[in-house]
C-alpha positions, 0 to 999 in steps of 0.5 A, spaced: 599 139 089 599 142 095 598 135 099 604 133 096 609 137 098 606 137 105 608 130 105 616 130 102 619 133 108 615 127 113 618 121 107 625 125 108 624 124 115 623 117 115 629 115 111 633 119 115 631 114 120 632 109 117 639 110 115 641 111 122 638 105 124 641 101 119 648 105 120 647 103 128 646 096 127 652 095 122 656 098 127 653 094 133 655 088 128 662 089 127 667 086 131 668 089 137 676 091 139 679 087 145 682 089 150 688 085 153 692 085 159 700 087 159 704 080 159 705 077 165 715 077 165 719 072 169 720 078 174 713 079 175 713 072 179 711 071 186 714 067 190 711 061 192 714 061 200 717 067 204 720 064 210 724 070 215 728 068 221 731 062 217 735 057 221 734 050 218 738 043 216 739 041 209 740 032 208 741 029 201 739 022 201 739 022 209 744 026 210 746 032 214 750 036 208 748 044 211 745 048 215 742 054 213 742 061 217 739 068 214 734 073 215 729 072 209 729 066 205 725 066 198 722 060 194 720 061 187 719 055 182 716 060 177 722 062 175 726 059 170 730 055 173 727 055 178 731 057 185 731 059 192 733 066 193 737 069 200 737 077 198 738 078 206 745 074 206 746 068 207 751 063 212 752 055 211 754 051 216 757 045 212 758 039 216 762 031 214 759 024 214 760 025 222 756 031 222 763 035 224 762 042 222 768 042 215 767 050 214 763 056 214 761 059 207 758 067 207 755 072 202 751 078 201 746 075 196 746 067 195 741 064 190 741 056 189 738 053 183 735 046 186 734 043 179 741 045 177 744 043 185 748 050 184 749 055 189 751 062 187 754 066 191 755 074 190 758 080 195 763 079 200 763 072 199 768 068 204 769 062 207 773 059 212 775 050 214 777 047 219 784 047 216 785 054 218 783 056 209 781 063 208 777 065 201 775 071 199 771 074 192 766 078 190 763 071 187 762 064 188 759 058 184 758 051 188 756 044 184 753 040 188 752 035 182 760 036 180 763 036 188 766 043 186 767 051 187 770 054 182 770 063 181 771 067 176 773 074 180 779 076 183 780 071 188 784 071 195 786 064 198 790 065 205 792 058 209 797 057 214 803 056 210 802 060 204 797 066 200 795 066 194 791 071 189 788 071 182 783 072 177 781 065 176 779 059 182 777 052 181 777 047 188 774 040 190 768 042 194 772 040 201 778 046 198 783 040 200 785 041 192 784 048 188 788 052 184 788 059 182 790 062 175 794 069 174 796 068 181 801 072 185 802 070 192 807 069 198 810 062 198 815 058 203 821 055 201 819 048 202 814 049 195 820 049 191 826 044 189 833 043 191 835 048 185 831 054 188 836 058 191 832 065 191 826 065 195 819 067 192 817 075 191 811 077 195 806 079 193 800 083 196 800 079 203 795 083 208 790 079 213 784 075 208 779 079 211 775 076 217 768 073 216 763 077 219 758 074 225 751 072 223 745 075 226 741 070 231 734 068 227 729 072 230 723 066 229 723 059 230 726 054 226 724 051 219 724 044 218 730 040 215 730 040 207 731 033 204 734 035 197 734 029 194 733 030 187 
């Protein structure tokens, strides 16, 4: 009897280890939690090309269409769309078919979206032809596909005869032929017909303001980029 009892607390033991045991090994058999990264946005990405010092020449086909000056050029395709991104501010040079400059296009921030052929100008956005055209907006979109620019902020257009202001503008891409909604402005009287007899009410004619002189590239100049699509 004695024998007995001795023996007990060392079969309680063994099952207490075996329990423990078998406990241990489920627990290591059961599927262990992943653990995964936060997902990867579109903000996240990482431009595939930072250029500083940027002074370059853009052709389509061949041909010459731009220059591009500005402080730090940027060039994302993981983006959607892709684009290139000017966060420095930007000044296109834009030349004809003879290689005359036409205009001078500037903006604080300037994003072109190379699959759609679209610029997209943001800030104090100003341009300036040889035919003595002045704009200024806070915003200006230029379809390279379309030949047009056109602008959905208050928009100020100042030429040697006459100044236009309005809250819509739309122009062929050469600003020969454009248009201004809601517009208000300063006219001469050879705009209206015989049966005008009262010359047209000013509106706010001050200066359109001057474009701003580009600071010189501070590196050597990039290649010229064939934009053929």
């Amino acid at each position: 009897m004695e024998s007995k009892l001795t023996a007990m607390p060392g079969a309680i033991a063994g099952k207490l280890l075996a329990a423990a045991l078998t406990a241990l090994f489920s627990a290591a058999c059961q599927e262990q939690q992943e653990h995964t990264a936060e997902a990867i946005m579109p903000e996240d990405s990482v431009a595939m090309m930072t250029t500083y010092g940027v002074n370059t020449l853009v052709s389509d086909s061949g041909v010459i269409k731009y220059r591009i000056l500005s402080e730090r050029w940027e060039v994302n395709q993981a983006l959607n769309p892709s684009r290139w991104i000017f966060a420095k501010g930007l000044l296109l040079t834009q030349f004809d078919e003879k290689f005359h400059i036409h205009s001078h296009i500037q903006a604080d921030t300037a994003y072109y979206y190379d699959k759609l052929r679209l610029w997209e100008l943001r800030g104090r956005v100003g341009v300036k032809t040889k035919n003595g055209l002045t704009f200024n907006s806070e915003e200006l979109f230029w379809d390279e596909m379309k030949h047009e620019l056109y602008s959905n902020k208050f928009s100020r257009v100042v030429t040697p005869e006459r100044t236009l202001q309005g809250a819509y503008f739309r122009s062929d891409e050469r600003m020969t032929k454009y248009y201004v909604s809601n517009s208000k402005g300063a006219f001469e009287k050879s705009d209206f017909g015989p049966a005008d007899e009262q010359p047209a009410v000013a509106g706010d004619t001050a200066a359109a303001q001057p474009l701003r002189e580009p600071a010189a590239p501070s590196r050597r100049s990039a290649p010229v980029v064939d934009n053929k699509q």
